[in-house]
C-alpha positions in Angstrom: -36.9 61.7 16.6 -35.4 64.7 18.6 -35.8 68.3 17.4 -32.0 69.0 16.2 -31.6 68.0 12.8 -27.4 66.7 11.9 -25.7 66.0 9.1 -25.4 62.1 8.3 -22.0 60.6 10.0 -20.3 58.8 7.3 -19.4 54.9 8.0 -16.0 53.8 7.4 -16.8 51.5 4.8 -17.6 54.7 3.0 -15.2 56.3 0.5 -15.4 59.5 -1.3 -16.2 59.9 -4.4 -13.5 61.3 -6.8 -13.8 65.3 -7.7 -15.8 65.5 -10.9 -13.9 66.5 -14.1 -15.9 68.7 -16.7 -19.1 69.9 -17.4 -22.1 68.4 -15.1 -24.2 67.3 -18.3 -27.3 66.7 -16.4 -27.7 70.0 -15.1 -26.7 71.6 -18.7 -29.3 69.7 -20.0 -32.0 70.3 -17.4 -31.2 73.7 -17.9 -31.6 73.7 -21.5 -34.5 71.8 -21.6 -36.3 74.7 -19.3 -35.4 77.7 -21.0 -36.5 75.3 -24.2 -39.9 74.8 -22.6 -40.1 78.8 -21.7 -39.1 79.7 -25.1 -42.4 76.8 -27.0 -44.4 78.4 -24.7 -43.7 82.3 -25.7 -43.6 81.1 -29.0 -47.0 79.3 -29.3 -48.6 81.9 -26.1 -51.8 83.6 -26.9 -54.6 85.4 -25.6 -56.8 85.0 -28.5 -59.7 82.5 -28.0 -59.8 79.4 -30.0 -62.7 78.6 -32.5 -63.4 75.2 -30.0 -64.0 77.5 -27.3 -64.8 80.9 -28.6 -68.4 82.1 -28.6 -68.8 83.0 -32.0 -71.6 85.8 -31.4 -69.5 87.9 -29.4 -66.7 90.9 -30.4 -64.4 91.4 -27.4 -64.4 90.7 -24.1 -67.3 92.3 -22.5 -68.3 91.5 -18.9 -71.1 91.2 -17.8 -70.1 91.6 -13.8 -67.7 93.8 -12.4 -64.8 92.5 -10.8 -62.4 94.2 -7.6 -62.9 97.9 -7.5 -64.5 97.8 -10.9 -60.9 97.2 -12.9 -61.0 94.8 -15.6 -57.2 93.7 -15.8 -56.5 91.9 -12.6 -55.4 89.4 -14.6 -52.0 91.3 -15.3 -51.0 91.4 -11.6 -50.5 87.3 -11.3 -49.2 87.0 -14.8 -46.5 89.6 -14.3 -45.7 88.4 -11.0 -45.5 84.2 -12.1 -42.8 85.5 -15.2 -41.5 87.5 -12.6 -41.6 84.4 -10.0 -40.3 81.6 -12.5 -37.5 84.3 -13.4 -36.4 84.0 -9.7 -37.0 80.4 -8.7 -35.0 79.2 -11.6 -32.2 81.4 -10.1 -32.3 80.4 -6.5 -32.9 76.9 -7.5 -29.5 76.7 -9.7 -27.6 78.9 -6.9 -29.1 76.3 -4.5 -28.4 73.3 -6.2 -24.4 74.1 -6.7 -24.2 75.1 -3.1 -26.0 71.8 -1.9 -26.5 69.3 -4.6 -29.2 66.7 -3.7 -31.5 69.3 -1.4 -34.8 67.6 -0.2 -36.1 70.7 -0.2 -34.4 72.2 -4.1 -35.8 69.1 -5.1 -39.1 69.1 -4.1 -39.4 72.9 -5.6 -38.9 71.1 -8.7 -41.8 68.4 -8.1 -44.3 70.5 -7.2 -43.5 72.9 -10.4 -43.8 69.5 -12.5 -46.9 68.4 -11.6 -48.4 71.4 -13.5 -48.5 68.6 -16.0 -51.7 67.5 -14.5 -53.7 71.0 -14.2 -55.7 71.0 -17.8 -57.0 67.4 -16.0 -57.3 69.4 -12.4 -59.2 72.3 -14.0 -61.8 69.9 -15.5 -62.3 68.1 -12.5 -64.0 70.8 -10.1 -65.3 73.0 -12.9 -63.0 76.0 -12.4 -62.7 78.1 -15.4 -59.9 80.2 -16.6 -60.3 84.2 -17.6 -59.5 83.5 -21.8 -58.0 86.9 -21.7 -54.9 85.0 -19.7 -51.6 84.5 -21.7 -52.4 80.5 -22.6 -51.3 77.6 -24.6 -53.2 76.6 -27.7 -56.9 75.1 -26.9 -56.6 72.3 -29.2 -53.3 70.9 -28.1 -53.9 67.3 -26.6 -54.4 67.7 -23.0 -54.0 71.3 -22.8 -57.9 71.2 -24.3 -59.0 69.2 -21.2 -59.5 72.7 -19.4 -63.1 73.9 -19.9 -62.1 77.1 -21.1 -57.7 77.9 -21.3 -54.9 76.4 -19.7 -52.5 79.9 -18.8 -49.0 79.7 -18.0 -49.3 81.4 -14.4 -49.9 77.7 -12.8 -46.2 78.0 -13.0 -46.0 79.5 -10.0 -47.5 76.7 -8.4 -44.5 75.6 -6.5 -45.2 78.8 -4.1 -49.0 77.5 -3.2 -48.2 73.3 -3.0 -45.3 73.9 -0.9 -45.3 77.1 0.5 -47.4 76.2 4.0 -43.9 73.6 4.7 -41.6 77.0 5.6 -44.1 78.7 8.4 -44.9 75.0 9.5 -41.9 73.8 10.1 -40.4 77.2 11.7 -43.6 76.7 14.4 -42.8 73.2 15.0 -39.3 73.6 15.9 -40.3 76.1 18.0 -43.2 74.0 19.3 -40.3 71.2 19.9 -37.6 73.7 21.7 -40.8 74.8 23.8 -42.0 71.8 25.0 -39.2 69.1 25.3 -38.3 65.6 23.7 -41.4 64.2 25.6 -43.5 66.1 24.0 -46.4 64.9 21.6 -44.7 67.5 18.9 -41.2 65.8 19.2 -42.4 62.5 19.8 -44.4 62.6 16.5 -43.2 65.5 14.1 -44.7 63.7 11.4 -48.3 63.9 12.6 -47.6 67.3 14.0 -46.1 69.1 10.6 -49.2 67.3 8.8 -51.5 69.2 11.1 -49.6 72.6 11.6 -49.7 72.0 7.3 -53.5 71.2 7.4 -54.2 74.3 9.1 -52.0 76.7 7.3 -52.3 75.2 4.0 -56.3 75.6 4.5 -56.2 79.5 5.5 -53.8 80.4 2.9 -55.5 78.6 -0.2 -58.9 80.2 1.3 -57.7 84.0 1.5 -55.5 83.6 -2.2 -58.4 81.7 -4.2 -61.0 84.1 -2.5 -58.9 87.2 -4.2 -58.5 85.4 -7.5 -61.9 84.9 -7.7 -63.0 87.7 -7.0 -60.6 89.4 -9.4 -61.7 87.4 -12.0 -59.0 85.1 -12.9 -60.9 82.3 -12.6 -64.3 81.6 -11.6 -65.8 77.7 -10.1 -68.8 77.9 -12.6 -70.4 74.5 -10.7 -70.5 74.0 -6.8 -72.0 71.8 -3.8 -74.3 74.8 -2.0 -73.3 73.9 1.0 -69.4 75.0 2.1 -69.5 77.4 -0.7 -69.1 80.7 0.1 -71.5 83.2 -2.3 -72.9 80.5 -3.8 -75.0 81.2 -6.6 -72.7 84.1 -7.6 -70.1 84.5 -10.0 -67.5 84.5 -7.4 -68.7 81.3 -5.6 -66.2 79.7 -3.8 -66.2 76.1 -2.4 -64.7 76.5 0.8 -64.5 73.3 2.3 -64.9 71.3 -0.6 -61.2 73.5 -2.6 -59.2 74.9 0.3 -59.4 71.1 2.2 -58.6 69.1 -0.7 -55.6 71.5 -1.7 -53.6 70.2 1.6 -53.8 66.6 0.2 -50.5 68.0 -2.0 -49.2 70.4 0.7 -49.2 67.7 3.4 -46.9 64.9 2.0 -44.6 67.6 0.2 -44.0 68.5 3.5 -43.6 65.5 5.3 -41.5 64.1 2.5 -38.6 66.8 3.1 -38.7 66.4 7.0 -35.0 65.3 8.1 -35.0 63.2 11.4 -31.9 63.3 14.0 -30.0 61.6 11.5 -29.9 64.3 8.8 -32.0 62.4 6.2 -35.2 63.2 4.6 -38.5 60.8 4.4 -38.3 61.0 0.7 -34.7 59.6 1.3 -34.8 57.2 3.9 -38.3 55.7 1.7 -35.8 55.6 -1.3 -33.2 53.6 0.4 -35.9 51.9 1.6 -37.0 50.9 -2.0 -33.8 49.8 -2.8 -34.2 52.9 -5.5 -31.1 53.4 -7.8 -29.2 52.9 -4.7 -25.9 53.9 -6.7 -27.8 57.4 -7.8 -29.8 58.2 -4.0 -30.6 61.7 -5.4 -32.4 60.4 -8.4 -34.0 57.8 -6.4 -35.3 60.5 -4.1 -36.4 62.6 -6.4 -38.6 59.8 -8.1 -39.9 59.0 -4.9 -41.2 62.5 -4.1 -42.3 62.9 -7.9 -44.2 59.4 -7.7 -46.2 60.5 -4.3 -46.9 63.7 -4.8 -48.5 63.5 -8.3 -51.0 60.5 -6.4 -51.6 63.3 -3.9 -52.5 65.4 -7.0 -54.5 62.9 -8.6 -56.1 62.4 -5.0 -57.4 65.8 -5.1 -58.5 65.5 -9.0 -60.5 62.6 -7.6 -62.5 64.2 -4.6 -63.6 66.6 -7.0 -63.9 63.7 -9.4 -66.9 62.1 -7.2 -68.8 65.3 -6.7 -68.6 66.3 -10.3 -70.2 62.6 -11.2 -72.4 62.7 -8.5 -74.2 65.3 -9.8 -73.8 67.2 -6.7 -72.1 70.8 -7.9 -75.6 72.0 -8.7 -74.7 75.9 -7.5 -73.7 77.9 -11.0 -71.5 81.2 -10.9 -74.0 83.5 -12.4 -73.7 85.6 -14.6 -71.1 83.8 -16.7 -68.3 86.7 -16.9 -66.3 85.3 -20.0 -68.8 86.2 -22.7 -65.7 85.7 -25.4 -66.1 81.7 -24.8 -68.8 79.2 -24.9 -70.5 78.5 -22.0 -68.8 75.4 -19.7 -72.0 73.7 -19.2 -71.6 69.8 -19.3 -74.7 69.0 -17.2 -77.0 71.8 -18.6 -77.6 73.4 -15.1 -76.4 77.1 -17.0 -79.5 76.4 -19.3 -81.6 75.2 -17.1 -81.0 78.5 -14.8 -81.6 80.5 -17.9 -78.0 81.2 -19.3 -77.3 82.6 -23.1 -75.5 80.0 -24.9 -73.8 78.7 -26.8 -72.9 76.3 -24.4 -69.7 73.7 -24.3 -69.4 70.2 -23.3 -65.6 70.5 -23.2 -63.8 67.0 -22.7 -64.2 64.0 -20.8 -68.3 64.5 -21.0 -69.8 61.1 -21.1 -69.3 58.5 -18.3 -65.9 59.9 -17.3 -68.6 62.5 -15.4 -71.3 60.1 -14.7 -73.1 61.3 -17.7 -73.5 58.0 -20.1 -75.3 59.6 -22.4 -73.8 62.6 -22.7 -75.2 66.3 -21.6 -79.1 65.7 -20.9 -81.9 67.6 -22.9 -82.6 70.7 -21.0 -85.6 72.5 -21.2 -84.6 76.3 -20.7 -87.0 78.6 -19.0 -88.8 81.6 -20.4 -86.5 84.2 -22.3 -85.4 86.5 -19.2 -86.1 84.1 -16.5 -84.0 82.2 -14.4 -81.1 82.8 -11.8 -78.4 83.1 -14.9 -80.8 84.7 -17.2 -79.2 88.8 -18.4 -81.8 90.5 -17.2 -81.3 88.5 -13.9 -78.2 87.5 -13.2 -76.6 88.4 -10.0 -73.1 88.9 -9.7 
């Protein structure tokens, strides 16, 4: 593979197609069906807490922990800015797509927006917790109610964090290529390279963003490994190594999947044709070829946190709980155990799907006012 990217040379045996006639009906109805799926969602969007989830002791939201600067509302600045951010990418995307119909990279904006379909499952998996005060679809919709508290609509925006790291990587690595030559390791393998450059990125990027989310309480990790967490123990625990590596198991191949070689064509393309994948319709067989992968990668990263989860090894709890408004997320009873006010909630998926056959184990709470997550106690 050499660094300059072409256009594909069409073969003789080739002939083009005839100019289209009339409205393109897919993209009228993939348009339709969008704005459709905006306008459920402000129609059924709440902040109220369901009675599944809502702790039913409580009036209001009071917090028990400051967050940033003292300022309660931190959740407004992502929510404003995904509406502002979906507003935009739908924009450029349709722009995009007219100019150059069949774009890799248009396309893989779209998969890694579409995958949000698996977050209620990916917000269960390593315990993190949603701030109920968040714009969010009904709790009790099927599963929407796998999240342990809400399910907001800012995860929208996710196409900016899963695919993001590609842009700076692959500007460095054709400048990594021009640098160093065709013999180069970078040229020789761009694959392995963009992967790497990705890796590295990918890693720094989801560290510094999650750490400010955190710590403006949009969402909290209530359960942890100690080890590679940062401020364990806290409410704005973070696990490092365990989140910010397992995040660039989706970054990676959406990367390498809209790499073009010499010959203008993608990965996701060339493993299409490969397939022999609606070779009459190559875009759609692309497209189902990145959608296929990268929601594995997805599930890939549900599953690392999957094994920790039943392993019983997230032992660390984010004390004090700062979402008084909901039931405590408490599955294995380690909240109790520390000394936590409940009520406390199971949520889904609480038997053996978490190593728990039985279900949540009988805790016996200490003392009133003892314990790391006890009020009078609780650090934060």
């Amino acid at each position: 593979m050499t660094t300059q990217e072409s256009a594909p040379v069409p073969t003789p045996a080739e002939t083009p197609s005839p100019p289209r006639t009339g409205p393109n009906w897919g993209r009228v109805i993939a348009l339709l069906a969008w704005l459709g799926f905006l306008g459920l969602f402000l129609a059924v969007g709440r902040t109220h807490v369901d009675p599944r989830v809502a702790n039913p002791n409580i009036e209001g939201r009071p917090r028990p922990v400051e967050f940033l600067n003292g300022w309660d509302h931190w959740q407004l600045v992502p929510q404003i800015g995904a509406a502002i951010m979906v507003v935009g990418l739908t924009v450029v995307f349709i722009r995009g797509w007219r100019k150059n119909p069949g774009s890799p990279v248009l396309m893989m904006v779209l998969v890694t927006t579409l995958i949000v379909w698996q977050d209620p499952i990916m917000n269960w998996s390593p315990y993190a917790v949603y701030n109920p005060a968040l714009l969010h679809w009904p709790e009790s919709w099927y599963l929407i109610m796998m999240s342990p508290t809400v399910e907001p609509f800012i995860v929208f925006g996710y196409v900016t964090f899963y695919f993001g790291p590609y842009f700076p990587a692959i500007w460095i690595l054709r400048k990594l290529q021009a640098k160093w030559g065709p013999e180069s390791f970078v040229t020789r393998h761009p694959l392995i390279s963009l992967g790497a450059l990705v890796l590295v990125i990918g890693f720094i990027f989801d560290a510094m963003l999650e750490i400010s989310l955190v710590r403006t309480g949009l969402y909290i990790y209530s359960q942890a490994i100690p080890w590679g967490t940062l401020f364990a123990g806290s409410t704005f625990q973070f696990p490092l190594l365990w989140e910010s590596l397992s995040v660039t198991f989706v970054m990676i191949p959406a990367a390498i999947l809209v790499y073009r070689d010499d010959t203008g064509k993608s990965v996701a393309e060339k493993l299409a044709a490969k397939a022999k994948l609606f070779p009459k319709k190559p875009v759609l067989g692309t497209f189902l070829v990145m959608f296929a992968i990268i929601n594995v990668s997805y599930f890939a990263y549900g599953g690392w946190f999957w094994v920790i989860k039943a392993t019983g090894a997230a032992t660390s709890v984010a004390c004090p709980w700062p979402f008084p408004e909901a039931k405590v997320y408490d599955p294995q009873g380690h909240y109790e155990k520390a000394g936590a006010q409940g009520p406390f909630s199971v949520g889904r998926w609480s038997t053996w799907q978490q190593g728990l056959p039985d279900g949540r184990p009988e805790v016996m709470p200490p003392p009133p006012g003892q314990g790391a997550c006890a009020p009078e106690t609780a650090n934060g």
